[in-house]
C-alpha positions as CSV (number, residue, x, y, z in Angstrom):
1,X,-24.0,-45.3,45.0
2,X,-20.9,-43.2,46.2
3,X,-18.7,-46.1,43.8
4,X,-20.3,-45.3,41.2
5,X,-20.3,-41.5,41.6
6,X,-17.1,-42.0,42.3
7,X,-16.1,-43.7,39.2
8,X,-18.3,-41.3,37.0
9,X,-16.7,-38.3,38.3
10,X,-12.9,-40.4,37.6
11,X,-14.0,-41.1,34.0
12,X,-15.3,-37.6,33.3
13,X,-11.9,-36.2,34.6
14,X,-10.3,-38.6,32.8
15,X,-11.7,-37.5,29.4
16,X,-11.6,-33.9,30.3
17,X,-7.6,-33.8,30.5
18,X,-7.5,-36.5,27.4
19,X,-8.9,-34.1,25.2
20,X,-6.4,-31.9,23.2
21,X,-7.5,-28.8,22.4
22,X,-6.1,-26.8,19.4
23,X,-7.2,-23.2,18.9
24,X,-6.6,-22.5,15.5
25,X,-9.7,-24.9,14.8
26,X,-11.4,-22.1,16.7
27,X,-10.3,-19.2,15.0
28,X,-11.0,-19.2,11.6
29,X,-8.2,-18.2,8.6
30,X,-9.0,-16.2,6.1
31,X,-7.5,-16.9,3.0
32,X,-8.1,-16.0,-0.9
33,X,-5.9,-17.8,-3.4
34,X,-5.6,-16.7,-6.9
35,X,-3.5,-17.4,-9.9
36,X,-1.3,-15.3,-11.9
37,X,1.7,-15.5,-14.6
38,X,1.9,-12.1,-14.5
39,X,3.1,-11.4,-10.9
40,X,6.0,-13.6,-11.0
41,X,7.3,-12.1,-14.5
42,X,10.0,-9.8,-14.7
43,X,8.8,-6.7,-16.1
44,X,10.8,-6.0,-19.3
45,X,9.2,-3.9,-21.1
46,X,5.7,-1.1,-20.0
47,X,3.7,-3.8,-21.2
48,X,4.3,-5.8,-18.7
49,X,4.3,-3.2,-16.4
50,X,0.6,-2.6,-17.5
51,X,-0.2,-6.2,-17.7
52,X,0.5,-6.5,-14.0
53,X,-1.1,-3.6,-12.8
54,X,-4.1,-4.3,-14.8
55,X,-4.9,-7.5,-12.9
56,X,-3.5,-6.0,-9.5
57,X,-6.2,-3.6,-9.9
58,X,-8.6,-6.3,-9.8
59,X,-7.1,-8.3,-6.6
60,X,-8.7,-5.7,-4.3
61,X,-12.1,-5.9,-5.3
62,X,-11.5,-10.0,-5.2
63,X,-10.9,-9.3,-1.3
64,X,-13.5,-7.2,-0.8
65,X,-15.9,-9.6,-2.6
66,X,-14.1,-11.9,0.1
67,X,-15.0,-9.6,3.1
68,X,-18.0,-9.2,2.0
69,X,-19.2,-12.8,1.9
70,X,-17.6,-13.5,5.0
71,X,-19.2,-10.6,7.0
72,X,-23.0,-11.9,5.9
73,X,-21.9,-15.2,6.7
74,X,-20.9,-13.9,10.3
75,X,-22.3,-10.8,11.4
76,X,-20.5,-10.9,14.7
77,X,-17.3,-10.1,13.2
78,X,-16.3,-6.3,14.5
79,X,-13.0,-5.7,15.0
80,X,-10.0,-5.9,12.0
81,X,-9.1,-9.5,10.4
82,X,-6.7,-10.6,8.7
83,X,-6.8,-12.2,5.1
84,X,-4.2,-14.0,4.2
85,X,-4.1,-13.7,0.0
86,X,-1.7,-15.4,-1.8
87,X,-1.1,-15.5,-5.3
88,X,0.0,-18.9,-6.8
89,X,1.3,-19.5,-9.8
90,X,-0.4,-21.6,-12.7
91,X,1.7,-24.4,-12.2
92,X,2.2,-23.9,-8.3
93,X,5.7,-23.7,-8.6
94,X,5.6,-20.2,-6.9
95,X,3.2,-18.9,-4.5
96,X,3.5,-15.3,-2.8
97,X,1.8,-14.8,0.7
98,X,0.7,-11.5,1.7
99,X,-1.3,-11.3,4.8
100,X,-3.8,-8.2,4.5
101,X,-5.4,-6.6,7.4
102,X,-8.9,-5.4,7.0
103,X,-9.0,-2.2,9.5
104,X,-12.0,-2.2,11.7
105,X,-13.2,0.7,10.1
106,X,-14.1,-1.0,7.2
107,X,-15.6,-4.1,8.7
108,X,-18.1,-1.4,10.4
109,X,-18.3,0.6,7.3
110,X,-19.2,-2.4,5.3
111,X,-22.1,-3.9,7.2
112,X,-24.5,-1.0,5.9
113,X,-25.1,0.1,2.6
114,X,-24.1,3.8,3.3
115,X,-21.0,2.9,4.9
116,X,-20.4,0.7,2.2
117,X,-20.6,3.6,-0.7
118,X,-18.5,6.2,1.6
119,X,-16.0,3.8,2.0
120,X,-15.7,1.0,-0.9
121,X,-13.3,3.1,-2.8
122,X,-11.0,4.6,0.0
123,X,-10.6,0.4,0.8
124,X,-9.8,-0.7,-2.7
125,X,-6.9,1.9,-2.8
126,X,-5.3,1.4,0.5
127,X,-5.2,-2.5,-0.3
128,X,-3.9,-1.6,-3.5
129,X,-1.6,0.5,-2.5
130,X,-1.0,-2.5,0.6
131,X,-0.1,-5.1,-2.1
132,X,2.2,-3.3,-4.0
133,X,4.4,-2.6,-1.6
134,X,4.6,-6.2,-0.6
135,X,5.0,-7.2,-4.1
């Protein structure tokens, strides 16, 4: 009997330290890809200019949809995250990474309604405004 615990307790040890554990399958990325020309032109000319901060305009509301989702998929997110958005070009030649922290305050804000409409806007302009500078 004291063999076989004996051997049990080896082979359990054994398998223990054999495992490799790797923690970024624990800790899950947050990433939102989309495509645009229109970030990797040169602007020329103001239309190009407004062509780019036409769709810019629209990349903030793309990561909120994303925080969004990702907060009703797990309610037990509270403090900041981190989304890493990158914008790739069509033919994925280029790709620009810009990792966006969510402040905690919006997380909280955005997991009721209220908080949601006092804050929605304030969010879409600081990540706006986050972007740009990194662009």
């Amino acid at each position: 009997m004291k063999i076989r615990f004996l051997f049990a307790l080896i082979m359990l040890a054994q398998f223990s330290f054999s495992q490799e554990v790797d923690f970024d399958n624990f800790i899950k990325k947050h990433e939102l890809k989309v495509k645009s020309d229109i970030a990797f032109k040169s602007l020329k000319n103001l239309t190009d200019e407004l062509d780019l901060s036409f769709e810019s305009q629209q990349w903030p509301v793309q990561i909120l949809k994303y925080v969004i989702k990702e907060l009703r998929e797990n309610p037990i997110i509270s403090s900041k995250i981190t989304v890493q958005f990158i914008i790739e070009h069509s033919d994925k030649s280029k790709v620009i990474k810009i990792e966006v922290p969510i402040k905690e305050k919006y997380i909280n804000a955005f997991k009721s309604e209220v908080g949601f409409r006092d804050n929605y806007v304030e969010f879409l302009s600081d990540i706006y405004d986050f972007i740009m500078e990194r662009l």
